[in-house]
N, CA and C atoms as a LAMMPS dump frame, in Angstrom:
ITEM: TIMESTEP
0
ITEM: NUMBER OF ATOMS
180
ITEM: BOX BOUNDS ff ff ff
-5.0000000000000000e+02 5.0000000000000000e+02
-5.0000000000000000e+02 5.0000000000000000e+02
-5.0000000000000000e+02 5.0000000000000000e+02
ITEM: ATOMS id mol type element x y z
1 1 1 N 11.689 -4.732 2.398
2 1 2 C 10.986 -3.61 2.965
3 1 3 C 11.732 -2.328 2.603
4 2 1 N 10.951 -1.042 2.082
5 2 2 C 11.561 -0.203 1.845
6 2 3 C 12.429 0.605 2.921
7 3 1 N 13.577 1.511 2.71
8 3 2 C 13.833 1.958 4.066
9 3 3 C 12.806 2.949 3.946
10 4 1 N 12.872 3.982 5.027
11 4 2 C 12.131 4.887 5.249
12 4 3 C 12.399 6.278 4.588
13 5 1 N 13.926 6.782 4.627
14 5 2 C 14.448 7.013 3.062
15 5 3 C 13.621 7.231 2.039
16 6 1 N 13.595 6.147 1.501
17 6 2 C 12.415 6.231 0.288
18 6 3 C 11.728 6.498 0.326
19 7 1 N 10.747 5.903 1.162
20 7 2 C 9.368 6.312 1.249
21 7 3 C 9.111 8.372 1.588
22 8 1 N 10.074 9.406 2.299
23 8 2 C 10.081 10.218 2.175
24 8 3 C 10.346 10.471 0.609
25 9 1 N 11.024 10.074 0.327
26 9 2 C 12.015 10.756 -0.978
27 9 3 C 11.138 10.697 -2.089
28 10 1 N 9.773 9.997 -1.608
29 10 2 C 8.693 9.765 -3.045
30 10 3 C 7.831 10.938 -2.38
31 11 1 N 7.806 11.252 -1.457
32 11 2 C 6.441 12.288 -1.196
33 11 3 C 7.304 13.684 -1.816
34 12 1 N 8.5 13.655 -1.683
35 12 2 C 9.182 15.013 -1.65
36 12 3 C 9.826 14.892 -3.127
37 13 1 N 8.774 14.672 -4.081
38 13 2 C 9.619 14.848 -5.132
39 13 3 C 9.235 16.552 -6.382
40 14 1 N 10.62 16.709 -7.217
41 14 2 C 10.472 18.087 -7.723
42 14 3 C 9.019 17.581 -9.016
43 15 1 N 8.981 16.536 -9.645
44 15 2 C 7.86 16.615 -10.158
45 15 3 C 6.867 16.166 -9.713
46 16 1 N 5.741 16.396 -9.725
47 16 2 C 4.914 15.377 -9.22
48 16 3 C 4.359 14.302 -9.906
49 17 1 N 4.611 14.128 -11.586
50 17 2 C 4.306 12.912 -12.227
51 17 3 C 5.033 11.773 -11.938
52 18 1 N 6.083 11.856 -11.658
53 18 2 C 7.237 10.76 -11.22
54 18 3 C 7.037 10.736 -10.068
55 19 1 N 6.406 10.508 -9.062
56 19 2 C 5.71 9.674 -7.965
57 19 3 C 5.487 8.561 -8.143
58 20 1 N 5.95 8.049 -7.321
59 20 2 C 5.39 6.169 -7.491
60 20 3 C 4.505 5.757 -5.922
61 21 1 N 3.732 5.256 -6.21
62 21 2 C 2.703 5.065 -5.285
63 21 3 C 3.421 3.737 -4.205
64 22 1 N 3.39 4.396 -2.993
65 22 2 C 3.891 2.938 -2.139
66 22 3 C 3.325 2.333 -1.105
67 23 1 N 3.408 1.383 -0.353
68 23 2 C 2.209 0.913 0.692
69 23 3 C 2.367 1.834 1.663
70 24 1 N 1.296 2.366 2.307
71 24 2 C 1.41 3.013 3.612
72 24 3 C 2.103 2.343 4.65
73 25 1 N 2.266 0.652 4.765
74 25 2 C 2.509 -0.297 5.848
75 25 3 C 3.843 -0.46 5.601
76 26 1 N 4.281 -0.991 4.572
77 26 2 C 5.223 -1.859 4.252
78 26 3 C 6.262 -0.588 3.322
79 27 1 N 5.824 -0.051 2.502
80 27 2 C 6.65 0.896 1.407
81 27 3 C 6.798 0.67 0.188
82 28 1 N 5.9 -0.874 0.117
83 28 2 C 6.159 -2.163 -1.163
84 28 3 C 5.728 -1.216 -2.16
85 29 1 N 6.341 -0.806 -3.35
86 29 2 C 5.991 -0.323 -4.464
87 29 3 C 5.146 -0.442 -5.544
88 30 1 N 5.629 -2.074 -5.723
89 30 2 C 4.55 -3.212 -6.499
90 30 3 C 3.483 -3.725 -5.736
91 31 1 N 2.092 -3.91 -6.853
92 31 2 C 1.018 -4.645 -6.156
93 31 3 C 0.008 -3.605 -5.707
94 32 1 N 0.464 -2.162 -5.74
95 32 2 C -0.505 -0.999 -5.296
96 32 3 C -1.662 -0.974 -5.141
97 33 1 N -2.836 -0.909 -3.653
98 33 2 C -3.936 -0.814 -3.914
99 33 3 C -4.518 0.717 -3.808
100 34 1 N -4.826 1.72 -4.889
101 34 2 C -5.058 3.352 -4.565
102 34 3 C -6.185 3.119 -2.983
103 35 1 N -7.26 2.482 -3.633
104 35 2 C -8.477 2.853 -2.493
105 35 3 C -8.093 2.318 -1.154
106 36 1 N -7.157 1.064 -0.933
107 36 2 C -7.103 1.14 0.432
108 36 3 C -5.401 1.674 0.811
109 37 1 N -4.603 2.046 -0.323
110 37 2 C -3.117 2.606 -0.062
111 37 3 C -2.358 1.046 0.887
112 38 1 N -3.049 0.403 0.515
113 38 2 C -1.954 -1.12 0.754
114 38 3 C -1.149 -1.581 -0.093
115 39 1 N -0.197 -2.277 -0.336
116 39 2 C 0.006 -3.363 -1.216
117 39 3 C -0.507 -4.524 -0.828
118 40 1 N -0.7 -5.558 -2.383
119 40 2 C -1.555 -6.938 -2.189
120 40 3 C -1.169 -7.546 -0.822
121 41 1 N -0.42 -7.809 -0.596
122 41 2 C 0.11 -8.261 0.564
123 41 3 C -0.332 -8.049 1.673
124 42 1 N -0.36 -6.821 2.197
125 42 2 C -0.497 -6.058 3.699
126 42 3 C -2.057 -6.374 3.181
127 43 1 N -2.692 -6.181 2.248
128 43 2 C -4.134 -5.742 2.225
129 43 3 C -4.314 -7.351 2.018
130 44 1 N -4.323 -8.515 2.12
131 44 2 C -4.361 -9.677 2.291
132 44 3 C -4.72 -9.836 3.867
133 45 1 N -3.135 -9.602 4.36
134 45 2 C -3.233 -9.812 6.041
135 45 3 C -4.046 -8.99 6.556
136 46 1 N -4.389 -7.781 6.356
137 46 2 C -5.201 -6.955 7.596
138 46 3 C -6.435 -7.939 7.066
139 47 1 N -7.173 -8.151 5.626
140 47 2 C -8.428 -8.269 4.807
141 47 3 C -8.561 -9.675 5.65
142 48 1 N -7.671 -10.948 6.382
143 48 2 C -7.883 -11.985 7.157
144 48 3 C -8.002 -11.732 8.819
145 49 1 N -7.425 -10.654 8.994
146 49 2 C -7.796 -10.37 9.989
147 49 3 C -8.971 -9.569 10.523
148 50 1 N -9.469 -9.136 9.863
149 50 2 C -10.285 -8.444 9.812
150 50 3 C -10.165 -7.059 10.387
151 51 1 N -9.384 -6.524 9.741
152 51 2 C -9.029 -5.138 10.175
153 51 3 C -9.543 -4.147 9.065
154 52 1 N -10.079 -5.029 8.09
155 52 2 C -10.356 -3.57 6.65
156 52 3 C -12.091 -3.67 6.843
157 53 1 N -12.71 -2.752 7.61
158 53 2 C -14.263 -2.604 7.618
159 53 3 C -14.588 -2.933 5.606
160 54 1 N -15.652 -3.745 5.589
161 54 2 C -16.646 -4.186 4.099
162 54 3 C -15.711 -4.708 3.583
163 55 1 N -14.753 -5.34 3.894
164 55 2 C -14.289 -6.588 2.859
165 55 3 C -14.466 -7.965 3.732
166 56 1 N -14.721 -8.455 2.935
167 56 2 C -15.612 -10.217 3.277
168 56 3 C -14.822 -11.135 2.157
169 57 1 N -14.138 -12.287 2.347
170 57 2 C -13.232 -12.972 1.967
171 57 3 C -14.328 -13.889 1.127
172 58 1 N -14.379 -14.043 -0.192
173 58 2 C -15.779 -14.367 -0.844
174 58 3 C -15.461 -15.903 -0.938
175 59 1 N -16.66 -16.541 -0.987
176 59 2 C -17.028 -17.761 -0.702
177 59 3 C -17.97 -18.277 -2.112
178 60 1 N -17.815 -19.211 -2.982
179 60 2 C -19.33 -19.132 -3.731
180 60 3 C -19.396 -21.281 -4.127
């Protein structure tokens, strides 16, 4: 888990191309989802719990 540290130290940076995108939940770097700002992970667990409104765990 990232510390919290980091996760400031990426919003507050002097360029803004060197941003690295991190989970809103966790801070996880890798696995990035832009549209829901999760990583795979966190967006797994809420997506079983049903905490992410229009995602449906597909079945076929």
């Amino acid at each position: 888990m990232a510390k919290k540290s980091m996760i400031n130290r990426e919003k507050n940076r002097k360029y803004p191309t060197r941003v690295r995108n991190r989970c809103s939940r966790c801070g996880r770097p890798r696995g990035y989802m832009r549209r829901f700002d999760l990583c795979r992970i966190c967006f797994r667990e809420l997506a079983n719990e049903g905490q992410i409104p229009g995602v449906v765990k597909s079945s076929w």
